[in-house]
C-alpha positions in Angstrom: -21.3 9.5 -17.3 -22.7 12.9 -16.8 -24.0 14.5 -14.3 -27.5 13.5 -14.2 -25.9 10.0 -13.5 -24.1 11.2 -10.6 -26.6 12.4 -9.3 -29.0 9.1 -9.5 -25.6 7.9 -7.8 -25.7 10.0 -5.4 -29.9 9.9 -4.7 -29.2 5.6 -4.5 -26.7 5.7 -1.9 -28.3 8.1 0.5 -31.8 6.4 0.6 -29.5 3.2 1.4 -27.7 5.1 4.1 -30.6 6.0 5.6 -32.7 2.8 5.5 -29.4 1.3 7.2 -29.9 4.1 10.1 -33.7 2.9 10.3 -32.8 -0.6 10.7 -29.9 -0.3 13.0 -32.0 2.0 15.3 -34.9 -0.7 15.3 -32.3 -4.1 15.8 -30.6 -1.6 19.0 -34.2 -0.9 20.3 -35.2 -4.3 20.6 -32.2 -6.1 21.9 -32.0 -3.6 24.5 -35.7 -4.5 25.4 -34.9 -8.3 25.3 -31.5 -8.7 27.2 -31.8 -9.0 30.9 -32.3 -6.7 33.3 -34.9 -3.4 34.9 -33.4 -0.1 34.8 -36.1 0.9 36.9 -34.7 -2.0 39.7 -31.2 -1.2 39.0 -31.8 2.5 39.8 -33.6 2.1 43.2 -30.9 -0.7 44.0 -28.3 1.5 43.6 -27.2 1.5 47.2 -27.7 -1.9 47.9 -31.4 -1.2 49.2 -33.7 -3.5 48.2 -36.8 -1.7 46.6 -40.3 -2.4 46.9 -42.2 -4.0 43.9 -44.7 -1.0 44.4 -42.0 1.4 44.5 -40.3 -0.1 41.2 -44.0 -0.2 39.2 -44.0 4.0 40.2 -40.7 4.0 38.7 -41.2 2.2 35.8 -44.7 4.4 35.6 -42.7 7.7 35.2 -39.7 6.3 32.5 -42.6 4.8 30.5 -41.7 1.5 31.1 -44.8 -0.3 31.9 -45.9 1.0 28.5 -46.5 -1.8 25.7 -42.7 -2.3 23.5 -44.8 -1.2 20.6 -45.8 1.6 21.8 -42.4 2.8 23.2 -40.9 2.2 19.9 -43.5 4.6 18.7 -43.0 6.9 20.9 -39.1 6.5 20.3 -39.2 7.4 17.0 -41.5 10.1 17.4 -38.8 11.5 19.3 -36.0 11.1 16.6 -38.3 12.7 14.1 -38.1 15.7 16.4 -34.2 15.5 16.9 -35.2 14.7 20.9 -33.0 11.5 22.1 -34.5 11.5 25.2 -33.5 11.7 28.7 -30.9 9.9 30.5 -32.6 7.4 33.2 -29.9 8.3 35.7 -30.4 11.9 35.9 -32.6 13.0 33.3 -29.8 15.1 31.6 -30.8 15.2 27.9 -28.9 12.9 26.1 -28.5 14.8 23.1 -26.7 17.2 25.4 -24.3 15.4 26.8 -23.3 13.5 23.6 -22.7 17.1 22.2 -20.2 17.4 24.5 -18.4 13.9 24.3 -18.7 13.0 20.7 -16.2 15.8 19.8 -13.5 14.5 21.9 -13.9 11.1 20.0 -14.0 12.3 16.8 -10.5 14.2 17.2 -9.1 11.1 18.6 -9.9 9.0 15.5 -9.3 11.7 12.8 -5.9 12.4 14.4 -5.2 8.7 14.4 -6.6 8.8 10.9 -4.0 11.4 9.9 -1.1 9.3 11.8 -2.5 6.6 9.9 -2.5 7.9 6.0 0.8 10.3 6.7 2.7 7.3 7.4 1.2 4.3 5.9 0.4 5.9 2.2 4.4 6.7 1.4 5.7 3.7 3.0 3.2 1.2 1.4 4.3 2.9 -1.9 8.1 2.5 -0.8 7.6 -0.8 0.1 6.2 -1.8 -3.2 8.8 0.0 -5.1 11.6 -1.9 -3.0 9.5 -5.3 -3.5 11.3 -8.6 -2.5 13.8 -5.9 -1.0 15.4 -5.5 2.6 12.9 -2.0 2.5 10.1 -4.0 1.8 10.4 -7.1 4.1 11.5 -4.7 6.9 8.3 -2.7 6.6 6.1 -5.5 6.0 7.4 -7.5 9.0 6.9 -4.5 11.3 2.9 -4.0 10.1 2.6 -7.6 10.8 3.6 -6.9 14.0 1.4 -4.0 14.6 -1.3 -6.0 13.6 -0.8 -8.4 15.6 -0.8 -6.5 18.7 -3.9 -5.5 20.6 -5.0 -2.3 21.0 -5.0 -1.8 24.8 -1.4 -3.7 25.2 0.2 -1.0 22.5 -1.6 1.6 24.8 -0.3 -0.4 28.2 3.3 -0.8 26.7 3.3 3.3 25.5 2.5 4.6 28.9 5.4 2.2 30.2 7.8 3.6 28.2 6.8 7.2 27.1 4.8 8.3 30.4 6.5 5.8 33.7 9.7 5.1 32.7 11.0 8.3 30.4 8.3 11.0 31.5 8.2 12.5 28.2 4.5 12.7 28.4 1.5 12.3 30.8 -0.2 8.9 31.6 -3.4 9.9 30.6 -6.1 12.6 31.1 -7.8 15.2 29.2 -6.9 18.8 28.7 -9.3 21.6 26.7 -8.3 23.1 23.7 -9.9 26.3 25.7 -7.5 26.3 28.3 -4.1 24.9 27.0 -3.8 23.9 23.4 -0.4 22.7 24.0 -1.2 20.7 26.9 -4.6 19.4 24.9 -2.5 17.7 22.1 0.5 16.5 24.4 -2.5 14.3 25.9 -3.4 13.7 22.6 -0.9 12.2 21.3 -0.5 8.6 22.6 -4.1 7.3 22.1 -4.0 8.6 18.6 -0.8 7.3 18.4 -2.4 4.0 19.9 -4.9 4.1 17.1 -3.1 4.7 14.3 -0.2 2.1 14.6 -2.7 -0.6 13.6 -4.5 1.4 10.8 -1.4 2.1 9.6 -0.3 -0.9 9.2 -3.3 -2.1 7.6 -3.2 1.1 5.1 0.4 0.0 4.3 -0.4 -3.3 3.5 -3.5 -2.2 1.2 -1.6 0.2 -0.2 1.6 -1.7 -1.0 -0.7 -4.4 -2.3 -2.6 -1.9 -4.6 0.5 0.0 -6.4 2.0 -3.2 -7.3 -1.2 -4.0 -9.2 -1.0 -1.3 -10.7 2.2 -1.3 -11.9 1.7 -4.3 -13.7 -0.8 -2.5 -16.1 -0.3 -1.8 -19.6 -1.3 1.4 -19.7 1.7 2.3 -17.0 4.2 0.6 -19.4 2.7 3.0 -21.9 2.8 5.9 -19.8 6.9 5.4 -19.5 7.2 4.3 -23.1 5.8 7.9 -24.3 8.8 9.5 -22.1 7.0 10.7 -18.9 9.5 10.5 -16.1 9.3 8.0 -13.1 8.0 11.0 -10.8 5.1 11.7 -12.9 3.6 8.1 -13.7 4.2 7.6 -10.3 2.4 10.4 -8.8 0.0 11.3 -11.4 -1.3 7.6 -12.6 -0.1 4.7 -10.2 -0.5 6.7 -6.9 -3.9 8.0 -7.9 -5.5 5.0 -9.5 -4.0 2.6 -6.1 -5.7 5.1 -4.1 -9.5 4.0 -4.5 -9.2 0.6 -2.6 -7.3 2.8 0.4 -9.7 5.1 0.9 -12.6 2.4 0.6 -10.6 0.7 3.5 -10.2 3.7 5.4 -13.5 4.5 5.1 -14.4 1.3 6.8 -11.9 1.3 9.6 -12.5 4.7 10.5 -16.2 3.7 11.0 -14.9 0.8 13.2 -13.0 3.1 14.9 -16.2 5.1 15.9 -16.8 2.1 18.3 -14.1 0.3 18.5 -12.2 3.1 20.8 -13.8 1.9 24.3 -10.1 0.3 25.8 -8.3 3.3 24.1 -10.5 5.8 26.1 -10.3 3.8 29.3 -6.6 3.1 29.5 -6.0 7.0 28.3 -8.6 8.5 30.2 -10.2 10.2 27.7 -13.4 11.6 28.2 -15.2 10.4 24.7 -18.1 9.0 24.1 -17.3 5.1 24.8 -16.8 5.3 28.0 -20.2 6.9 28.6 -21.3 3.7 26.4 -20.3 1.3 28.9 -21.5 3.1 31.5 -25.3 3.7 30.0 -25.1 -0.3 29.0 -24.0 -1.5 32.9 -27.2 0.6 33.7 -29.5 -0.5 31.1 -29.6 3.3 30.2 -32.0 2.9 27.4 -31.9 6.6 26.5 -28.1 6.9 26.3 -27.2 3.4 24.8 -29.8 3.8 22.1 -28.7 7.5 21.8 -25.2 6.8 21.7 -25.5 3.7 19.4 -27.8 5.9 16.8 -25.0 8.6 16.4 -22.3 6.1 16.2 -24.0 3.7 13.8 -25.1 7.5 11.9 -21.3 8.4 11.8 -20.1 4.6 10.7 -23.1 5.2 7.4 -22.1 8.6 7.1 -18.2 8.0 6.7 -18.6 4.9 3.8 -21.0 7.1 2.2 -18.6 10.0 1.5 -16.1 7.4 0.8 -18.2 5.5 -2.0 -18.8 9.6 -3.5 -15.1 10.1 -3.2 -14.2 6.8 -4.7 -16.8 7.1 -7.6 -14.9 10.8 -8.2 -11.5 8.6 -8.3 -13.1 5.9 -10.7 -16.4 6.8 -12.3 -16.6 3.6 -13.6 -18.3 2.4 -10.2 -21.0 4.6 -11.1 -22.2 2.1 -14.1 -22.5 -1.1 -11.5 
């Protein structure tokens, strides 16, 4: 297909990315609006004071609240339109601003575990299918069972037993800037990427493993060896490149799961990202920051399996034609 078809390609799959980011910001603005709770009597409660029902209608006044839901959604999107998130009910920061400052830190958390993820889960997924029905393989495979079995926050619990309490090679938790120690800011790093990673691994492994013995059943691989190209090359050039498209598609995915799926990481590590200040807008019905943070989230999650279907119809154009 040439490249007027790509292109179509292309035009299709962002108008579907961005009527999913128009429906996911409507579903987030009207569950928040449904499920229980006033921010306006949660904020004047704050203390354990008791607040007037007059000084909680002045409240709800100046947030907008006693507006009609129609109306605020209006007035919501009239905001996104004009790149303004609003401001935070607590202290009326900007959000925008302060998920400038977070969303960073999460972001390097998951593409570092990403990295982890493909640097050791791509060669041994391929080893382990090369080895199949071997010790290699059933050793490997028995371990990513493991890995996947295991829930996040206990792999984090059991590394900062070992790694942090018991042998002191690294700090508990905590955050570091890149600014002020770049050493330090990557020792801290380390164990919640590696946190991240051990499952996606695992699950890379296993997809990949899966995916290179498909392919080396093909009969255009038996062909490849039967003109005299070495093992290295059918390998490298054909098998490895052809097993990648399913990899990447489940990558793709994980690493958007990732983008919210990284709230008991950050808690047990410390890290300053951007779920933590999720949970903390949502146990204050902070209908700025939840929606805010939920919009750039759900954005990211669209944004990622986009590139990936590109990348993927750039592996196998074929996709292209369905």
């Amino acid at each position: 297909m040439g490249g007027g078809g790509l292109t179509t390609y292309v035009a299709r799959r962002v108008l579907i990315a961005l009527g999913l980011v128009y429906i996911v910001t409507t579903i987030v603005f009207l569950v928040l609006h449904v499920i229980p709770g006033d921010p306006a009597m949660l904020l004047l409660s704050g203390g354990g004071v008791d607040p007037s029902a007059e000084a909680v209608a002045e409240l709800r006044r100046k947030l907008g609240l006693d507006q009609p839901i129609f109306t605020q959604y209006i007035d919501y999107l009239a905001g996104l339109l004009q790149g303004d998130l609003g401001n935070s009910f607590q202290d009326d920061h900007p959000v925008a601003a302060e998920i400038a400052k977070r969303l960073p830190r999460t972001i390097e958390l998951i593409l570092a575990a990403a990295l982890l993820s493909v640097l050791t889960g791509l060669p041994l997924g391929t080893l382990a299918a090369l080895r199949q029905g071997g010790i290699t393989d059933r050793s490997l495979s028995l371990v990513a069972g493991l890995m996947l079995s295991v829930p996040v926050f206990v792999t984090g619990t059991l590394l900062v037993l070992v790694f942090a309490q018991k042998l002191q090679w690294v700090p508990a938790g905590g955050f570091v800037e890149w600014s002020r120690d770049p050493i330090r800011h990557l020792i801290h790093l380390l164990m919640p990427a590696v946190t991240i990673a051990m499952g996606l691994s695992a699950v890379i492994f296993r997809m990949m493993r899966t995916t290179v013995l498909e392919t080396l059943q093909q009969e255009w691989v038996r062909t490849a060896r039967a003109k005299g190209l070495s093992g290295r090359s059918v390998l490298l050039r054909h098998v490895v490149r052809n097993a990648l498209g399913p990899v990447l598609t489940v990558l793709g995915l994980h690493m958007g799961t990732l983008l919210g799926g990284t709230v008991l990481v950050e808690y047990v590590f410390n890290w300053p990202g951007l779920s933590g200040f999720l949970v903390v807008a949502v146990e204050t019905r902070d209908y700025p920051e939840v929606q805010g943070i939920v919009l750039v989230i759900s954005f990211l999650f669209i944004l990622l399996n986009l590139l990936v279907d590109l990348l993927y119809s750039v592996l196998d154009p074929r996709i292209r034609l369905e």
